[in-house]
N, C-alpha and C positions, 0 to 999 in steps of 0.2 A: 139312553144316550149311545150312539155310536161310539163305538172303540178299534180303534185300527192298529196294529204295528207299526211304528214308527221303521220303517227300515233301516234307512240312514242311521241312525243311532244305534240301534242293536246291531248292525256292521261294526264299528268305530265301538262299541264296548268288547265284541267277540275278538277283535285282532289286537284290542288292547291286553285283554287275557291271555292271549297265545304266546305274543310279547314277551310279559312280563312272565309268565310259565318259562318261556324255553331262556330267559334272560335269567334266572332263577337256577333252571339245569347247566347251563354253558358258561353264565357267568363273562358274555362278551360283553366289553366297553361298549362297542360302536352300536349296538343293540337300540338302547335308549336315543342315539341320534337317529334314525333310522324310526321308528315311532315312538316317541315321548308318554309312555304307556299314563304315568300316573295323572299329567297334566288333563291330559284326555279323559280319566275317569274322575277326575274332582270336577270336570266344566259339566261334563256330563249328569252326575248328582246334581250339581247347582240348580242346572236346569227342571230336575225335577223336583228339587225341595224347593224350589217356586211356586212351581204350580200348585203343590202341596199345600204350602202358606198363603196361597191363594184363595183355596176353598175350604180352609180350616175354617171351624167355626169362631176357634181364637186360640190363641198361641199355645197357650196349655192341650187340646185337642192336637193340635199339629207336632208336640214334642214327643206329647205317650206315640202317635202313629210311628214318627221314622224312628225315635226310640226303641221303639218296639220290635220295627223290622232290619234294626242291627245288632242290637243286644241280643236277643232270642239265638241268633245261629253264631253269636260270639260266646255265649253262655255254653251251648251245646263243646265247644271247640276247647274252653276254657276246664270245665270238666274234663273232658279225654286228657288236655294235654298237663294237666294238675297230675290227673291220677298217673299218668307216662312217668311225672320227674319225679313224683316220690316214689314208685316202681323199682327203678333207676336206680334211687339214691340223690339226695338234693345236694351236689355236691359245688362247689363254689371255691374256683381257682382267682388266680390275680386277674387275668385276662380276660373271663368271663364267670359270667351268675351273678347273681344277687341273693343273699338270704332273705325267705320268706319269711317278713313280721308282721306285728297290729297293725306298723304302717304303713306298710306297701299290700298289705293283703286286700284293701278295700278298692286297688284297680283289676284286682279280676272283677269285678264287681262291675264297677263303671268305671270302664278304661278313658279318665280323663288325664289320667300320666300312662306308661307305657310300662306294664305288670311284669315284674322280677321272673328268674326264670333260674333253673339249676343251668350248669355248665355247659354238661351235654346236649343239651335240649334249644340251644340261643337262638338257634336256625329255628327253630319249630314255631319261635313266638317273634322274628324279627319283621314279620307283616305287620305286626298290629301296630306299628306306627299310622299305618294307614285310618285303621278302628278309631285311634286314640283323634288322629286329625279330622275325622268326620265325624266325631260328634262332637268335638267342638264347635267347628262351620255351622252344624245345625241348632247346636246351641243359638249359636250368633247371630243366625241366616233373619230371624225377622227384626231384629237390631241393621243388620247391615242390608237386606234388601229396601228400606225402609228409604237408608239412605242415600242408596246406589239410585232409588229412583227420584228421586231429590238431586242428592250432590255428585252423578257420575265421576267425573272426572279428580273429582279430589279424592275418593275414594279408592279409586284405583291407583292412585298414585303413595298411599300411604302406606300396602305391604312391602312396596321396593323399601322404599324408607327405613322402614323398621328392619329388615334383611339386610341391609349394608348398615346399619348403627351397629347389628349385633352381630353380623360375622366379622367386624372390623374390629368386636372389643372396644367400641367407645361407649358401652354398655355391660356391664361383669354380669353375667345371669348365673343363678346353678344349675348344673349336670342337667338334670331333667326339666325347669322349666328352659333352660336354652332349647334344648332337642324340641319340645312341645311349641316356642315361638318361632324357629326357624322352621318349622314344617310348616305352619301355619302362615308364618309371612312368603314362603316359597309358593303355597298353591292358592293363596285367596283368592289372585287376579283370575286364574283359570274359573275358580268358585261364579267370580264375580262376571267372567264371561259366560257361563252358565247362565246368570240371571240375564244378560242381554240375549242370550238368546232365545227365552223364554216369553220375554218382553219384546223379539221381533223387530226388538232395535237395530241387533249384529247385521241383518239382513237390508236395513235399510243406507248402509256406511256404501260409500262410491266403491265400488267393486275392485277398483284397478289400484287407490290408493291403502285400500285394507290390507291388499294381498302382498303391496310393497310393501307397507308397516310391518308385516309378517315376517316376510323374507328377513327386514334389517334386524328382527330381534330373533330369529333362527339366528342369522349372520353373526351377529353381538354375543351369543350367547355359545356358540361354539368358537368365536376366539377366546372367550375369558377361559373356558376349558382347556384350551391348547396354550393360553401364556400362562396356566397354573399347571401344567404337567411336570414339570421339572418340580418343583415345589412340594405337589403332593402325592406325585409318583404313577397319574395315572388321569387319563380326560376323561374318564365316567362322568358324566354331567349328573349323574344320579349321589353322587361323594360330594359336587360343587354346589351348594345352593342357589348361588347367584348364577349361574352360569343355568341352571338346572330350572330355576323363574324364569330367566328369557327366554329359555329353548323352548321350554314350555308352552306360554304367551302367543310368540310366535302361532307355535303348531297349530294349538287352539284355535286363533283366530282365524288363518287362512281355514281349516278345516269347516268349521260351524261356520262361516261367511259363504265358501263352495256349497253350500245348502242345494244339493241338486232338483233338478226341476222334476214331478211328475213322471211316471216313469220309464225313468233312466233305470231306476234298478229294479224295475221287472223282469229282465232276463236273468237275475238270479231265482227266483222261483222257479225257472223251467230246470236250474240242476237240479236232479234228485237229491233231495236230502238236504240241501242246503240250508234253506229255511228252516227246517227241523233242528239241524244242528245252532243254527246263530241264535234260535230261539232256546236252547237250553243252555246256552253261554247268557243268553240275559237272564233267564229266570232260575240259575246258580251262579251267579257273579259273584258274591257274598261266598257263599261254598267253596268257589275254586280258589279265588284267591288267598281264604284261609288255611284251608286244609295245602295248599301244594306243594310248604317246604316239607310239612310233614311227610305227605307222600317222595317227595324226591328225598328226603331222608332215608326210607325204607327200603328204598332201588338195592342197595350193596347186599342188607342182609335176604332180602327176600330173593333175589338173584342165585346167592350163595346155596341158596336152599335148593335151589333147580338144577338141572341139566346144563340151561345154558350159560352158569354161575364159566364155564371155560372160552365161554365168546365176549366176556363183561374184559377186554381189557382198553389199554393206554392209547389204540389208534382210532381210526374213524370210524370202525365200524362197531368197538365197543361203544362210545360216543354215542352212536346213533344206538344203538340198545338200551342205553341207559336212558336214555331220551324216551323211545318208547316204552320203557319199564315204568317212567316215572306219570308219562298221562297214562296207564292200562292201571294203575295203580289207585291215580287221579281221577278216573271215571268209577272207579270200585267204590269208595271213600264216597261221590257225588252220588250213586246212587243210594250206597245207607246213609246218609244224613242228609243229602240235599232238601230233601220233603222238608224239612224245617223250616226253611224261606218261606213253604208255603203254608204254613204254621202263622209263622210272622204276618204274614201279611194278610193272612185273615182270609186265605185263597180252601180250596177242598187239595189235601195230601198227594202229589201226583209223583210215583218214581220216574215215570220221564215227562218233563215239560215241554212238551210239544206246543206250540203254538193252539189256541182254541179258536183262531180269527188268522185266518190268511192273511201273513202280514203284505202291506202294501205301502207302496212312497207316498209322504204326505203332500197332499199339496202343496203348491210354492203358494206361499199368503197373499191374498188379497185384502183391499181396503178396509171390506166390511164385514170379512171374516177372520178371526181368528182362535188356533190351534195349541192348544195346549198341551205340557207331556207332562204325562203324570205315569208313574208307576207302571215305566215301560211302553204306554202307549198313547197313544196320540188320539184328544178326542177335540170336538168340534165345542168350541164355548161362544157365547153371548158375546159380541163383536162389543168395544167400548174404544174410546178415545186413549190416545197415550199423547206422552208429550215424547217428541224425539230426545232419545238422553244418547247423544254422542259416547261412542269409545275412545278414552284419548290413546293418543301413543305409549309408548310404556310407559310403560311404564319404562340324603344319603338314603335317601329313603328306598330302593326297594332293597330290604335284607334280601339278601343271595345267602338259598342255600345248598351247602354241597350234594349237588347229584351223586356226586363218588367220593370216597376220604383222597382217592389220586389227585381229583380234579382241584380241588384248592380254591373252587371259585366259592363265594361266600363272605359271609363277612357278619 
């Protein structure tokens, strides 16, 4: 079977990670309005644990796969950063930690709640919301693609739902299944636009009216940010759930609907290097984004240790140091442990993931062919009939951690 790179997509997951990296080191508000990193990376799996559950032989086959190829390089992460906090000292103030017991130890395990963590260390492990939210989705995903191609419209209409019962309190949850359903009713739609666009649905909506839908829930979604500032001291759409769903929603759609034609983005192959690089942003996606607080953790002390420990200060030019300390760091970390992705996925161990297929734009779909992604890449399947399943209208998550103990960005 033909295998091609999907380009468009492994664009849109590379600039998601650069994103969420430098939103991570700087800790700017306006970051997330500007690209909605996490929305874009849940539509984006969606789409691929479709296809997944497309060619499963049956849902148990399709669990151990993506199972497999998340847990393996969260197990690798959980190790180091286990052995760091008791290193450490596992130390647990009012404001953060958790003490580690029988019964929070079995989410390092399978992170289906969000694994305890000493004080020091809260930055190291406040990604793995992300972990704990995708494998749920995938848990879920042949329950809910089942129905998204059945009952669209009611189905995307039930995470808004459940996101205003329970950030309103007309609903008491505790501590940790609240955090687990507010992430989950925050990104399903994104999920669930994944499955349309997998399904070639997205592509078939009137162009002009999609792109409006878009804009009004961009629009919607950055005023409920701006009339909660006063409130909660800040319009990070990433701290507002509700506000953090529509912006989302939005981005998604226009973006995966902009499904560019054939190539349009062939003059990025002609940069040097380009390709090479967006390709090892898709084949350590899983790596960067785990390991990066830890790496921007380490910028202060390992700086300290060097010469240029007297250029790391408070203006723009330490800033911009600490910024490159933190990916020169980020790349070091990618090359010892990255190979584990391809571990996971059943690939031969490569310290740098180069592309092995010159990636290229997929074609825009025709009638009687159709284009599947699976595992990064885009391969040509047996045309079959669909039914048009419409998108209706619509319908805290990235832990920031501190590049510097100055910076204060974090959380």
């Amino acid at each position: 079977m033909a295998r091609q790179r999907d380009r468009y997509i492994d664009v849109l997951r590379a600039v998601a990670l650069i994103r969420v990296t430098t939103y991570h080191v700087l800790g700017w508000a306006w970051l997330p309005l500007v690209f909605p990193s996490m929305g874009i990376m849940f539509a984006l799996a969606g789409g691929l644990v479709a296809a997944s559950l497309d060619r499963a032989d049956s849902v148990r086959a399709f669990w151990c796969k993506r199972a497999k190829r998340l847990l393996i390089p969260f197990w690798v992460f959980a190790a180091v950063v286990l052995t760091g906090m008791w290193a450490l000292g596992w130390s647990v103030t009012e404001e953060a930690g958790q003490p580690l017991s029988w019964g929070n130890a079995w989410t390092w395990v399978l992170p289906l709640s969000t694994p305890p963590s000493s004080a020091e260390a809260v930055n190291w492990v406040s990604p793995l919301w992300y972990v704990q939210t995708y494998l749920w989705l995938v848990l879920l995903s042949p329950v809910l693609l089942w129905l998204f191609r059945r009952w669209p419209a009611r189905l995307m209409a039930l995470p808004p739902v459940v996101l205003v019962v329970v950030t309103l309190g007309l609903v008491t949850l505790d501590g940790r299944i609240y955090d687990t359903v507010v992430f989950l009713a925050t990104y399903a739609c994104c999920w669930l636009l994944g499955f349309a666009h997998h399904d070639r649905t997205l592509r078939r909506l009137p162009l002009g009216r999609t792109l409006l839908a878009g804009v009004a829930l961009l629009g919607a979604g950055l005023w409920y940010a701006l009339s909660q500032r006063e409130a909660l001291g800040t319009y990070d759409i990433d701290d507002i759930p509700l506000a953090n769903m529509l912006y989302c929603l939005g981005a998604v759609l226009i973006l995966l609907r902009l499904y560019p034609r054939p190539g349009r983005l062939d003059r990025l192959g002609r940069v040097p290097g380009l390709d090479a690089a967006v390709s090892v942003f898709s084949n350590r996606a899983m790596t960067i984004y785990l390991w990066g607080n830890l790496a921007i953790w380490l910028v202060p002390p390992v700086l300290a240790a060097t010469p240029l420990a007297q250029y790391h200060t408070d203006d723009a030019s330490g800033t911009a140091l600490g910024y490159a300390a933190a990916w020169t760091l980020l790349w070091a970390v990618v090359l010892l442990v990255g190979w584990v992705e391809d571990v996971a996925a059943g690939r031969r161990p490569r310290l740098l993931p180069w592309s092995r297929t010159t990636p290229v734009a997929v074609p825009a779909p025709q009638p009687v062919r159709q284009v599947s992604f699976a595992d990064n890449v885009a391969a040509e399947a047996p045309s079959r009939e669909e039914a048009s399943a419409p998108v209706p209208h619509p319908a805290r998550p990235d832990g920031r951690a501190e590049a510097v103990p100055r910076s204060g960005a974090g959380r």
